[in-house]
Structure formats: C-alpha cells, structure tokens
GUKE-146416 format. One record per residue: residue in one letter; y, x, z of N, C-alpha, C, CB in turn. Coordinates in Angstrom, 1 decimal, m for minus. Glycine has a CB too. Layout:
N
[atom A,[Y,X,Z],[Y,X,Z],[Y,X,Z],[Y,X,Z]]
...
//
This chain:
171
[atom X,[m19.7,13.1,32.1],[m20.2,13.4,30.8],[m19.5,12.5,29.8],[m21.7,13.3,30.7]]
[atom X,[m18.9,13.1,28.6],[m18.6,12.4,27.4],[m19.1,12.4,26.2],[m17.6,12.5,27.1]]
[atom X,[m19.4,11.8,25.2],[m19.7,11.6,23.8],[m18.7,11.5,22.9],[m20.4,10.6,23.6]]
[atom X,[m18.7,12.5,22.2],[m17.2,12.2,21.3],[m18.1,12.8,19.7],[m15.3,13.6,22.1]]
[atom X,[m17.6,11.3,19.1],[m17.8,11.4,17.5],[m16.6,12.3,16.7],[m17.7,9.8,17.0]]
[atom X,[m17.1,13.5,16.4],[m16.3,14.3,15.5],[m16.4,14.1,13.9],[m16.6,15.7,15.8]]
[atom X,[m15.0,13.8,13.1],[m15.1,14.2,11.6],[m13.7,14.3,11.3],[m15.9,13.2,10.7]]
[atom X,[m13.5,14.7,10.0],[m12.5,15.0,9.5],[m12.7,14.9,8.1],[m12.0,16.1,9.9]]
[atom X,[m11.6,15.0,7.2],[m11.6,14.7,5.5],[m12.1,13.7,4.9],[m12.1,15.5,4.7]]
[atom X,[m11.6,13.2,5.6],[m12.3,11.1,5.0],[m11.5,11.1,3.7],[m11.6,8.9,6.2]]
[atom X,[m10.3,11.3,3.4],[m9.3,11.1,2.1],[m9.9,9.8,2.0],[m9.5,12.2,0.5]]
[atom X,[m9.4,8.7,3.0],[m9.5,7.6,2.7],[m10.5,6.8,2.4],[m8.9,7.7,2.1]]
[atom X,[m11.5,7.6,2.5],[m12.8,6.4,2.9],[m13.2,6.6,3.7],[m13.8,6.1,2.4]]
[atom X,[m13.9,5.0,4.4],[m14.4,4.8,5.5],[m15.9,4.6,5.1],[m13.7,3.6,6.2]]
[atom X,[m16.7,5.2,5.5],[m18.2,5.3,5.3],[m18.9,4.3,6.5],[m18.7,7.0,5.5]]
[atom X,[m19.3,3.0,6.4],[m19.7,2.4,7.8],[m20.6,2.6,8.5],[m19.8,1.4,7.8]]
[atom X,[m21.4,3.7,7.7],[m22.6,4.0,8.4],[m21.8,5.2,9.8],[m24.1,4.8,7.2]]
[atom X,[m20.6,5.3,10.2],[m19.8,5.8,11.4],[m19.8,5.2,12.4],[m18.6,5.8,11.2]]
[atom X,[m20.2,3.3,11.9],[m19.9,2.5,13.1],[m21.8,2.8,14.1],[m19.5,0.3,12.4]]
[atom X,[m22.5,3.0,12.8],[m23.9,3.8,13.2],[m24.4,4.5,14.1],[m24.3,4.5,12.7]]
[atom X,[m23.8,5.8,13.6],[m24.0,7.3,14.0],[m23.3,7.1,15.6],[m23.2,8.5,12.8]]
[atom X,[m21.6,6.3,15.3],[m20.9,6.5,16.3],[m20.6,5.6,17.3],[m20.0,6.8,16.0]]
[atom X,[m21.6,4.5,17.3],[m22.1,3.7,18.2],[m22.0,3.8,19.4],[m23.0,3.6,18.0]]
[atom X,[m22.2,4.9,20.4],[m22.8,5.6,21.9],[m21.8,6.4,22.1],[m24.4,6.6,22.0]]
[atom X,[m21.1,6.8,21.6],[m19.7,7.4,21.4],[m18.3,6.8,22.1],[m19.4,7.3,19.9]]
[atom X,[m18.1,7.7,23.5],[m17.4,7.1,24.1],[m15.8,7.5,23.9],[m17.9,7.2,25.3]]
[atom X,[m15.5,8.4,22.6],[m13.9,9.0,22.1],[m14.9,9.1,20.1],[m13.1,11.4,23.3]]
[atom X,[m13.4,8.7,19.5],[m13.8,9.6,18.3],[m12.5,10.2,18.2],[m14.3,8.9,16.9]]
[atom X,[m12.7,11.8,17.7],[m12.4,12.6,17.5],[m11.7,12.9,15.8],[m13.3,13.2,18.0]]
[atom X,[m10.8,12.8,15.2],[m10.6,13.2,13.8],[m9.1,14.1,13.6],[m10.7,11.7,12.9]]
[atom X,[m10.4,15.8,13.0],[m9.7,16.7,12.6],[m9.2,16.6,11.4],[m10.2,17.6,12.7]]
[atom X,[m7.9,15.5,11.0],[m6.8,15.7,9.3],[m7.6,15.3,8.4],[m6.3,17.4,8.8]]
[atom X,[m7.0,14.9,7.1],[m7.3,14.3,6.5],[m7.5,13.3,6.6],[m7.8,14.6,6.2]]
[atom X,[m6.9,12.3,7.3],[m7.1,10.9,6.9],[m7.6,10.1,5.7],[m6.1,10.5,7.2]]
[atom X,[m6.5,10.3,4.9],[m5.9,9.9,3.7],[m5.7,8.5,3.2],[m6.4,10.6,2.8]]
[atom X,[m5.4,7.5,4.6],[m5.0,6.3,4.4],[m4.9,6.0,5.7],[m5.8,5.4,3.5]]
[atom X,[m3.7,5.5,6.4],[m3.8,4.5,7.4],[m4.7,4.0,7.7],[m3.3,3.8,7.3]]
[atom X,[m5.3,3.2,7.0],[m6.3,2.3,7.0],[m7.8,2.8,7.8],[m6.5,1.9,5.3]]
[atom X,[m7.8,4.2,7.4],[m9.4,4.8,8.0],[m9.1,5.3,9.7],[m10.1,6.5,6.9]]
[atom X,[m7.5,5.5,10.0],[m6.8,5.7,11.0],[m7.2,4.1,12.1],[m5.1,5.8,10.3]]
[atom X,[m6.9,3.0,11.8],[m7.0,1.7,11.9],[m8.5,1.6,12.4],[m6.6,1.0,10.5]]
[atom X,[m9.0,1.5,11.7],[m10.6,1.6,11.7],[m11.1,1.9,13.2],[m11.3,2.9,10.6]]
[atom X,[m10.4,3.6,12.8],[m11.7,4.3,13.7],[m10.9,3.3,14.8],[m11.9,6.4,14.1]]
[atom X,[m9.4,3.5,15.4],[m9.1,3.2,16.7],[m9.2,1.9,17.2],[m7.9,3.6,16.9]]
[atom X,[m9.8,1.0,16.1],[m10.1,m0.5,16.3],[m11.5,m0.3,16.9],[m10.0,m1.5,14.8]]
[atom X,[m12.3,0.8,16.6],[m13.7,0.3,17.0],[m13.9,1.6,18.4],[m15.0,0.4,15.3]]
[atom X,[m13.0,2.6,18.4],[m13.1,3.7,19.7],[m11.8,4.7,19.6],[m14.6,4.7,19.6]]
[atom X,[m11.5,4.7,21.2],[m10.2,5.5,21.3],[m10.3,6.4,20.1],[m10.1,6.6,22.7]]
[atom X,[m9.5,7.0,19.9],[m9.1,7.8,19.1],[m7.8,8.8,19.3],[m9.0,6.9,18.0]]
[atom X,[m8.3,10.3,19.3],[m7.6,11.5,18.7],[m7.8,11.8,17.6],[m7.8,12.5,19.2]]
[atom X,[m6.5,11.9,17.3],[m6.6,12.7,15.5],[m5.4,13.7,15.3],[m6.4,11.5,14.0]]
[atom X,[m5.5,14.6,14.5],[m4.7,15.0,13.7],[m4.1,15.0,12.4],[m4.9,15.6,13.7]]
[atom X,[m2.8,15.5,11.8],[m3.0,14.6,10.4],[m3.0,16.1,9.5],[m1.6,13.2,9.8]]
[atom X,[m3.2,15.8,8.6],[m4.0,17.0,7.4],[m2.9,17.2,6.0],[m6.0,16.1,6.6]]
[atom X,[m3.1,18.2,5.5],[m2.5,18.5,3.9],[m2.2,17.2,3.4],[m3.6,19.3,2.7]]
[atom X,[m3.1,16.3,3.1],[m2.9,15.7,2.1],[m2.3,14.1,2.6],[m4.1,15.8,1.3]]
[atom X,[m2.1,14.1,4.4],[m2.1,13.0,4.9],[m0.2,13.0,4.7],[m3.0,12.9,6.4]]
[atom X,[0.3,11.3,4.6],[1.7,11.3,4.2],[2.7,11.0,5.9],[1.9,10.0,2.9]]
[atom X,[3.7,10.1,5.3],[4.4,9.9,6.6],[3.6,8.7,7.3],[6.0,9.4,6.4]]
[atom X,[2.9,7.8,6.7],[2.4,6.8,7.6],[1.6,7.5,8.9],[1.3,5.8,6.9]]
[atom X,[1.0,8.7,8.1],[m0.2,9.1,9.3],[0.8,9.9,10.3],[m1.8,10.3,8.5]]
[atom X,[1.7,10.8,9.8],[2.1,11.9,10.7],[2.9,11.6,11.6],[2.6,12.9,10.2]]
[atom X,[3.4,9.9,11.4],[3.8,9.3,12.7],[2.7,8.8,13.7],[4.8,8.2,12.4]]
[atom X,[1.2,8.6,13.2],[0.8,7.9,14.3],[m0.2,9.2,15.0],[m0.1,6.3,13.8]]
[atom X,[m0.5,10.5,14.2],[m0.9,11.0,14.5],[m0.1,12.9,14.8],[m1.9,10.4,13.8]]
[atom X,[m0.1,13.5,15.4],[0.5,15.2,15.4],[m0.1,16.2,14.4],[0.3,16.1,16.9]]
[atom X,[0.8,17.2,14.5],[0.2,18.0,13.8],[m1.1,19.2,14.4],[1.3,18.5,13.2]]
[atom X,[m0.8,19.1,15.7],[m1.5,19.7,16.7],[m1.8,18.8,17.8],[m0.9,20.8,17.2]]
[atom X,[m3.2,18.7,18.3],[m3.6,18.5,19.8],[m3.9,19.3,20.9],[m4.6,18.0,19.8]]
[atom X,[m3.5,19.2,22.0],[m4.3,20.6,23.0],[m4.5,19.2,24.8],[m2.4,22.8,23.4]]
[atom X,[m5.3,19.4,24.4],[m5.9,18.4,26.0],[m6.9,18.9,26.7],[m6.5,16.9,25.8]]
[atom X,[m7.5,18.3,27.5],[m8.3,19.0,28.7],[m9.5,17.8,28.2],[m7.5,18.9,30.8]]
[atom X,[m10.8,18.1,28.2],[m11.7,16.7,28.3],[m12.7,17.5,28.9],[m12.2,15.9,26.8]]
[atom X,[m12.9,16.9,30.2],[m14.2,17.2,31.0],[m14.3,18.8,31.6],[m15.4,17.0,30.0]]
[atom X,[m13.2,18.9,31.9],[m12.6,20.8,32.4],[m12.6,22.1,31.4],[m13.6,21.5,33.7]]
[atom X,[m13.0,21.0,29.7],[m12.9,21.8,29.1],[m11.4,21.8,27.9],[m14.2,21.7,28.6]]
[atom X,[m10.5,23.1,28.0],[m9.3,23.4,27.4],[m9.8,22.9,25.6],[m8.9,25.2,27.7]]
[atom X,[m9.3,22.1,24.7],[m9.5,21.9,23.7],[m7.7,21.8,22.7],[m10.6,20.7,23.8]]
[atom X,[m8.6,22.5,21.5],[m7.1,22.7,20.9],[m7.9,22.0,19.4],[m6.2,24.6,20.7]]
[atom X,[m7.5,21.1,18.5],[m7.6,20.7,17.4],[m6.4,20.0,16.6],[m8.6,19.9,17.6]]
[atom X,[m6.4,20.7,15.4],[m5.4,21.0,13.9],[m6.5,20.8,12.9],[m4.5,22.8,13.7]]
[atom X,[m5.8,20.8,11.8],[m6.8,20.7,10.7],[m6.7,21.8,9.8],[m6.6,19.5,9.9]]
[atom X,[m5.5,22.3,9.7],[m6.2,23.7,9.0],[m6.0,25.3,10.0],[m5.2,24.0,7.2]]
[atom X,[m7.4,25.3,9.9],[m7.3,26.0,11.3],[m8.2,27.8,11.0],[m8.5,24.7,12.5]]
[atom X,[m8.9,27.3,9.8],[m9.7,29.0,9.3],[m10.9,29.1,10.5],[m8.3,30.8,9.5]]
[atom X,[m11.4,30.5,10.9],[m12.5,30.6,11.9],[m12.6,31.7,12.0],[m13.8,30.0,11.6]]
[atom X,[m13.5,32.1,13.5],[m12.8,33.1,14.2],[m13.3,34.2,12.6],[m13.4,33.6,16.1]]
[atom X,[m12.6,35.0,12.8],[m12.3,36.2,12.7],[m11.3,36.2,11.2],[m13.7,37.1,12.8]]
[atom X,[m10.9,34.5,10.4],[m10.2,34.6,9.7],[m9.0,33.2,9.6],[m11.0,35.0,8.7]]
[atom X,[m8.7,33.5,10.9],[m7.8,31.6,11.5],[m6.7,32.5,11.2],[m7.7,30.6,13.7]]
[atom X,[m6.5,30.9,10.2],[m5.0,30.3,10.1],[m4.2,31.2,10.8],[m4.8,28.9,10.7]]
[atom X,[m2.9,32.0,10.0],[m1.9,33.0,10.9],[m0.9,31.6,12.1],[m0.4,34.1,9.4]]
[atom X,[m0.4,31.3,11.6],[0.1,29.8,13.0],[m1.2,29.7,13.8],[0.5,27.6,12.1]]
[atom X,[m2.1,29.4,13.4],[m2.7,28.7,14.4],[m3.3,30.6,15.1],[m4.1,27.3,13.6]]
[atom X,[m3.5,31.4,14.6],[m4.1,32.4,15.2],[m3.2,32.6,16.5],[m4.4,33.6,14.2]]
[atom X,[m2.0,32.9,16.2],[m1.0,32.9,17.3],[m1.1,32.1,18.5],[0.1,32.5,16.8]]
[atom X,[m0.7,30.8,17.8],[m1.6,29.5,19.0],[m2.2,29.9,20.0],[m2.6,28.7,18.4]]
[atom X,[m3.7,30.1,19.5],[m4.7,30.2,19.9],[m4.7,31.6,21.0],[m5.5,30.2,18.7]]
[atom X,[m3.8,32.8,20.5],[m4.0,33.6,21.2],[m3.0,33.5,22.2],[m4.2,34.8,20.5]]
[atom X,[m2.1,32.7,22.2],[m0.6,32.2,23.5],[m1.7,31.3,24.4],[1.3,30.9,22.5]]
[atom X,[m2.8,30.9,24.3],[m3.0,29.6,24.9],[m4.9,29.3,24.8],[m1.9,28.4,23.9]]
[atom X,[m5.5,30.6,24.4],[m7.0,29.9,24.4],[m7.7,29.1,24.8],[m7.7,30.4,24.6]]
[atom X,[m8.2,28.5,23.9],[m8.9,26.5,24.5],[m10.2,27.7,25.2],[m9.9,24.7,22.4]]
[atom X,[m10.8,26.5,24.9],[m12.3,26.7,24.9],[m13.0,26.3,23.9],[m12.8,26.2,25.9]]
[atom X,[m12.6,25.2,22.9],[m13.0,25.0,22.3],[m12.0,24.4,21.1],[m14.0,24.6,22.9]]
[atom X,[m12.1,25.3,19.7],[m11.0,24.8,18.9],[m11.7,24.3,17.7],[m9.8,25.8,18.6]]
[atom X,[m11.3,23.3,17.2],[m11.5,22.6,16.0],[m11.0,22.4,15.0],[m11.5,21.9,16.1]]
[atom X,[m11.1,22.2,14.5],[m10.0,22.1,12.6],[m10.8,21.4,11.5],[m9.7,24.1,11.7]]
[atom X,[m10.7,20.7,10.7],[m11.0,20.6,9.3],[m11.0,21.1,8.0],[m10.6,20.0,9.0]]
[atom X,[m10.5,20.8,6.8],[m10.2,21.4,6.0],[m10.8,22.3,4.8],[m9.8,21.8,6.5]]
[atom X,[m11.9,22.7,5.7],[m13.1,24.1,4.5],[m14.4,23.0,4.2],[m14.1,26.1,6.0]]
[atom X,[m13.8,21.7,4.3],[m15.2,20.6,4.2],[m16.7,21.2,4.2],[m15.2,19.8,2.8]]
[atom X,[m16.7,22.3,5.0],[m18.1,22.6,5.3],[m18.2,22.3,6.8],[m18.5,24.2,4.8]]
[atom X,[m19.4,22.1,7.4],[m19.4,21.6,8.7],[m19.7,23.2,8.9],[m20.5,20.1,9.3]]
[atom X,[m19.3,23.5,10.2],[m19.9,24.9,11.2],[m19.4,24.7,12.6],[m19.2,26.6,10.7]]
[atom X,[m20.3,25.3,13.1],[m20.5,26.0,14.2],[m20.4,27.3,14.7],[m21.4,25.9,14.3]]
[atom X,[m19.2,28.4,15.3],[m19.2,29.2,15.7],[m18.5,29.7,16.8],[m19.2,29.6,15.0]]
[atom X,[m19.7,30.9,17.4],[m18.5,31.2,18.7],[m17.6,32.7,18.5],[m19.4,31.4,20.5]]
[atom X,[m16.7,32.7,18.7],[m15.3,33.6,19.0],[m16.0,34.8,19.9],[m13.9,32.7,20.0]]
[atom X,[m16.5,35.1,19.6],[m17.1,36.2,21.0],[m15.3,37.2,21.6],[m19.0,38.0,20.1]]
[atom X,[m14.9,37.7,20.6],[m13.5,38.4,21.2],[m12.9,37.4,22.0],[m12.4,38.9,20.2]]
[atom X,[m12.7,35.8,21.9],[m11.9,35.4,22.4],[m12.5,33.7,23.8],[m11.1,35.2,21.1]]
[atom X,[m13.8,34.2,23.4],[m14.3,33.3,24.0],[m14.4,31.8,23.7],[m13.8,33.4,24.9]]
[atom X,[m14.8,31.5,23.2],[m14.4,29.8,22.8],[m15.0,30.0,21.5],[m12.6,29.1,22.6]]
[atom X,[m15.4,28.2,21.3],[m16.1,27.8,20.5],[m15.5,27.1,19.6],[m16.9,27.4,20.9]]
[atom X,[m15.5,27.1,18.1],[m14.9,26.6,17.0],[m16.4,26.2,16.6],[m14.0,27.7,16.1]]
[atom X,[m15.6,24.5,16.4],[m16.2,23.4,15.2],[m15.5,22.8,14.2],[m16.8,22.3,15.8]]
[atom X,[m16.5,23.0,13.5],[m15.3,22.4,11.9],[m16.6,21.1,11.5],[m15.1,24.1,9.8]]
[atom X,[m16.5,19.7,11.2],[m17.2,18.2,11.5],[m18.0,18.6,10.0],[m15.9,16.5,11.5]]
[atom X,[m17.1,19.4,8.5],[m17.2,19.2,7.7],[m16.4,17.9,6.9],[m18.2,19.3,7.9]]
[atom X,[m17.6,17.2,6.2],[m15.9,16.1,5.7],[m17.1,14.9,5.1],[m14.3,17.0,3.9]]
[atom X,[m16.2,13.9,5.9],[m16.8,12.5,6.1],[m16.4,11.4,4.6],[m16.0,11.8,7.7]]
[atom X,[m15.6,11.8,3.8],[m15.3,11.8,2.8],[m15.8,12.1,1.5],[m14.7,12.3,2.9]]
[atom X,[m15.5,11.1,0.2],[m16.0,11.3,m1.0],[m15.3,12.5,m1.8],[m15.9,9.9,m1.8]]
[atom X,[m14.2,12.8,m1.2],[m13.3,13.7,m2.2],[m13.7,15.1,m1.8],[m11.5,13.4,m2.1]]
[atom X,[m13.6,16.4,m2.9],[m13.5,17.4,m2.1],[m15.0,18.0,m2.6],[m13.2,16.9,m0.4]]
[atom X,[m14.9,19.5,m2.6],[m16.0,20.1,m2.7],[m17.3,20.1,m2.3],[m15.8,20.7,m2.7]]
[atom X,[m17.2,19.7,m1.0],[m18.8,19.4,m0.3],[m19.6,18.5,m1.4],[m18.7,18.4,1.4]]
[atom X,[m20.8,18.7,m0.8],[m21.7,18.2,m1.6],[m22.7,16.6,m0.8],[m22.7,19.6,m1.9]]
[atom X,[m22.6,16.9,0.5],[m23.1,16.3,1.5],[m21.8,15.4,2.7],[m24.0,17.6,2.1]]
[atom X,[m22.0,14.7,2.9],[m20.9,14.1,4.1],[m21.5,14.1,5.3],[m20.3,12.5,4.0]]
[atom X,[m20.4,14.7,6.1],[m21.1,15.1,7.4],[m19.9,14.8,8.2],[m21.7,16.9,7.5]]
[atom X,[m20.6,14.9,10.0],[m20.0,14.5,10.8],[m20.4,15.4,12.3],[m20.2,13.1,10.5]]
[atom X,[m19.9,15.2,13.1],[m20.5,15.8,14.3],[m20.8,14.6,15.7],[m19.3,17.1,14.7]]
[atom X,[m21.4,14.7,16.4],[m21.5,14.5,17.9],[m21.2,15.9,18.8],[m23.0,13.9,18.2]]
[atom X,[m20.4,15.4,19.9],[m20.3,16.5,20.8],[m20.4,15.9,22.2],[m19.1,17.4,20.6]]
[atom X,[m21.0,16.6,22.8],[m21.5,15.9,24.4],[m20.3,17.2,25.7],[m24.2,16.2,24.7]]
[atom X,[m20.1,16.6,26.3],[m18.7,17.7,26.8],[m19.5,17.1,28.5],[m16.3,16.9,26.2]]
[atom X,[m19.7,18.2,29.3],[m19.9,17.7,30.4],[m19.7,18.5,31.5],[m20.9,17.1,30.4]]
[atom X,[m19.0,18.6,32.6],[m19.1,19.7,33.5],[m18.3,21.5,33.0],[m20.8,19.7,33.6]]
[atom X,[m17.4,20.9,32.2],[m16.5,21.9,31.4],[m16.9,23.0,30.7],[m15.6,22.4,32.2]]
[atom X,[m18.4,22.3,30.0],[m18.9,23.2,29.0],[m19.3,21.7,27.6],[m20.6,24.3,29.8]]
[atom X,[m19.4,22.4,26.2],[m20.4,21.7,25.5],[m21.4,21.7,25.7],[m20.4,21.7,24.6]]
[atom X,[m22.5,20.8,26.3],[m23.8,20.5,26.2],[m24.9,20.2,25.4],[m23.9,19.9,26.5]]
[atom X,[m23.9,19.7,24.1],[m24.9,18.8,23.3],[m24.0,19.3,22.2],[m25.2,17.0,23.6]]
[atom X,[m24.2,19.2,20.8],[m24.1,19.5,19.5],[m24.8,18.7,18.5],[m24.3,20.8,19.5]]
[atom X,[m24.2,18.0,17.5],[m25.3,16.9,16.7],[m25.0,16.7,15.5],[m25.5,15.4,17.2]]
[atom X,[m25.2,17.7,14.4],[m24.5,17.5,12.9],[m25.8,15.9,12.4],[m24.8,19.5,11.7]]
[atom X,[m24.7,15.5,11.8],[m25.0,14.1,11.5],[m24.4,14.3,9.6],[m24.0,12.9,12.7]]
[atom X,[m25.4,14.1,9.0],[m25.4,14.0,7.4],[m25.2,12.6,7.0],[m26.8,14.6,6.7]]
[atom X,[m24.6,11.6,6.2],[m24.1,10.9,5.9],[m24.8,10.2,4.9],[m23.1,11.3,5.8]]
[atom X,[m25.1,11.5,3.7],[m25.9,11.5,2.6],[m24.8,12.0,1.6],[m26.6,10.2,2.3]]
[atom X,[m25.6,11.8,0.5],[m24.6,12.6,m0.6],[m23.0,12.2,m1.0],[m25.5,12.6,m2.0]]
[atom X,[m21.8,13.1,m1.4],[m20.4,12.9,m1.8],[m20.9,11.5,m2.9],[m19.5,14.6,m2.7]]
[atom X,[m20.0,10.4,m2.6],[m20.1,9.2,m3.1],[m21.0,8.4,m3.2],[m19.9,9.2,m3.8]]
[atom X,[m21.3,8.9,m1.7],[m23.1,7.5,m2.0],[m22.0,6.5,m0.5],[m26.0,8.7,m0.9]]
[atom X,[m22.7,5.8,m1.0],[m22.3,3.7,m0.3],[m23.4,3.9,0.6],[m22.5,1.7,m1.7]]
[atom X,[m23.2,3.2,2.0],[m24.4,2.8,2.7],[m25.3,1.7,1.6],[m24.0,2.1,4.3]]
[atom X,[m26.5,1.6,1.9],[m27.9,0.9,1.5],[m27.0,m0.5,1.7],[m29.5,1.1,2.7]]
[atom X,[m27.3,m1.9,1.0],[m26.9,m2.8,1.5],[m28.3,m3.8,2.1],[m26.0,m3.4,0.4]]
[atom X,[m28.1,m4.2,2.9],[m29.1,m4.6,3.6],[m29.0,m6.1,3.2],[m28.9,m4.2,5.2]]
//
C-alpha cells in the first residue's frame, strides 16, 4: 500500500499547511503548474516527488520535470499531464494518448476545480487535485490524498486548504 499526496497549480506558492495534510504521505504527486522552482524544491526536499510541468511553468521547471508521466504504482497503470480535460471532453493529444495506451488511472491539472470521475467507455479513473495555489479562478485551495493498493485506488481524500489567498494561522 501507498499514500501519495496529490496537487497541482501552486503558481508558485507553497502553502505549508502541505507539510500537514502531507505528512503520512509516502510519494507526492504534482499535476503542472508549478510556477517557481522553488515549490518544485520544497515538495522534493520534504517527499519523493513526481511532477509534471504546466502552461505557465518556464525552462527551469521543464528541465527538472516532463511534459508527460506514465508509470506503474502498486499494479496500477497511471498516466499524469497537466492539461488533460475529462472523460468525455480530454485534451485531443492527450485523448489519443490515452486511447494508444489506457492507464488506469489518469490525472491532469489545469480546470483548478478538484474532481473525481470514472471513464466508464474506457475504464479508468480521472483525478484532477484542483489547485493548491493563490492564482487562478478557484475559490477554495485544494489538494488530494490517494491510497493505491493491490492495483486498485482504495482511498480518495479531498483536502481543502481554505480560501484563494489565505496564509496558514500563525501559531
């Protein structure tokens, strides 16, 4: 069994209540949008780290990170990009992708709304983290847990941040 902290669309901020939520978290996961080295840095200083890099991410990121992932975690096929759409309206590149090669479970960023859905034509499950980030239309910062075990997802955990531009509490 694994724990993997999912988010995407930081545009460059690091929200520390991440080191929180993503504590018990044995991978973190980030679908694009970086938008600074620096939040890149972070995560992989405090847990492995996969990522992808996003629209608005430059050359620092797109050397340390691809534009596409596709790996195996826990016998489950996973494909994560950042602009990726959802089933029944994905990205024309990535729809292709997807249909040369079905994960089991694909991810993306980008629509800074967090969701949840399954593909029933194609089998597999699409998660989008939402966006961990001040910039950007959401209203709320959000994030995911995903529990991967035995080559299914088990566990599912939208994690709210609090509102676009709120600072953790200072203690």
């Amino acid at each position: 069994m694994i724990q993997i902290g999912l988010l995407s669309d930081t545009h460059g901020h690091f929200d520390d209540r991440i080191y929180k939520f993503f504590d018990d978290v044995d991978e973190i996961w980030h679908a694009g949008d970086f938008g600074s080295v620096e939040v890149s840095e972070k995560l992989s200083a405090f847990k492995p780290l996969k990522g992808v890099y996003g629209n608005i991410d430059d050359q620092a990121i797109r050397y340390v990170h691809p534009q596409d992932q596709r790996f195996d975690c826990e016998g489950v096929k996973v494909f994560m990009t950042h602009i990726g759409g959802y089933p029944g309206r994905y990205n024309p590149r990535v729809r292709k992708l997807i249909d040369e090669d079905t994960p089991d479970l694909f991810i993306c960023g980008h629509s800074h709304l967090l969701m949840v859905k399954k593909d029933k034509k194609r089998g597999l499950l699409h998660l989008n983290p939402g966006a961990a980030g001040n910039q950007g239309g959401h209203l709320v910062k959000t994030m995911m847990i995903v529990q991967i075990s035995d080559g299914k997802v088990t566990k599912l955990q939208g994690v709210e941040l609090g509102p676009r531009g709120s600072k953790p509490a200072r203690k």
